[in-house]
N, C-alpha and C positions, 0 to 999 in steps of 0.2 A: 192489144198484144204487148205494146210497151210495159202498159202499165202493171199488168202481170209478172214483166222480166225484172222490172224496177223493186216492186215488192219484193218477187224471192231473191234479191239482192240483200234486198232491206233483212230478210231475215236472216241470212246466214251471216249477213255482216252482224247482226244481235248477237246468231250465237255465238261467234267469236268475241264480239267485244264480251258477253257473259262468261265466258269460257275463260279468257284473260283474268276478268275480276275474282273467279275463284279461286285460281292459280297465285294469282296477288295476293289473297286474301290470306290462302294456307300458306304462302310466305310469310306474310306479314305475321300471322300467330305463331308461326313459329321461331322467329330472331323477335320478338315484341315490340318490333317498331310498323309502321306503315310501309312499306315496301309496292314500288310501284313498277313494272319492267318497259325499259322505252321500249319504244318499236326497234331500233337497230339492233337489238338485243334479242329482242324476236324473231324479225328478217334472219338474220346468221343463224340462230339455233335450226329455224325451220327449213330454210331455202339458202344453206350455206354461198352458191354460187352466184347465186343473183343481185345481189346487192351492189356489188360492184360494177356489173351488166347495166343496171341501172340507172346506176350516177354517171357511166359515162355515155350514155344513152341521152342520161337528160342534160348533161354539159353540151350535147352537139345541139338540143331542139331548142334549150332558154338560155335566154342573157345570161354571162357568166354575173352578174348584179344581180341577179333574180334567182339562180341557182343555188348559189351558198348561202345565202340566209335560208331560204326555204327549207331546202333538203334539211340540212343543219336542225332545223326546230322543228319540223314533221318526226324525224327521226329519234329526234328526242325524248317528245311526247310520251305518257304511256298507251302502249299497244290499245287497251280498252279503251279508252279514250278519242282514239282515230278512228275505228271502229266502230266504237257510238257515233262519231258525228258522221262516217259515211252511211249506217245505218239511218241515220233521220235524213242525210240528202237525198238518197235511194227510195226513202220512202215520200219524201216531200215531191218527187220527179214522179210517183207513180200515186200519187194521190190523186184521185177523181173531186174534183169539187164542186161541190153543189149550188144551187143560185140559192141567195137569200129571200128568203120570205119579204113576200111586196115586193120584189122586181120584177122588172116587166120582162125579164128572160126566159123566164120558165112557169 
């Protein structure tokens, strides 16, 4: 059951991160440099109000030490990019794994 929910995590987090990369892409061809968008840039366009909900949300749960750097460079990031790597966590948590040949587990 998990690993089911894990998977279809895993793939709509692909399609977003896919969905970011072409958005990036036809940016980038169109001013002729590489253009990358962070995620804060994101956050606000798509979910104007929550961003803020969020940071002070996560100021009351972690270390103010542990807070600003993280938020800070998560945010920074480009959106595909976070997105891919939650996409392969999501898929790594719902990955069934198999025994290796010649163990004596299976």
């Amino acid at each position: 059951m998990f690993r089911f929910i894990f998977r279809t995590i895993s793939v709509f987090c692909l399609a977003i991160a896919v969905m970011f990369v072409v958005i990036d892409a036809t940016r980038s061809v169109g001013v002729s440099q590489i253009v990358w968008t962070p995620l804060a840039e994101s956050w606000v366009q798509f979910l104007p109000n929550t961003l803020d909900a969020f940071s002070a949300w996560l100021a009351q749960r972690v270390h103010p030490i542990l807070n600003d750097p993280i938020l800070v460079t998560l945010l920074g990031w480009p959106t595909s990019v976070v997105f891919a790597g939650l996409s392969a966590l999501f898929y790594l948590l719902g990955h069934k794994r198999r025994p290796r040949p010649g163990s004596m587990l299976g």
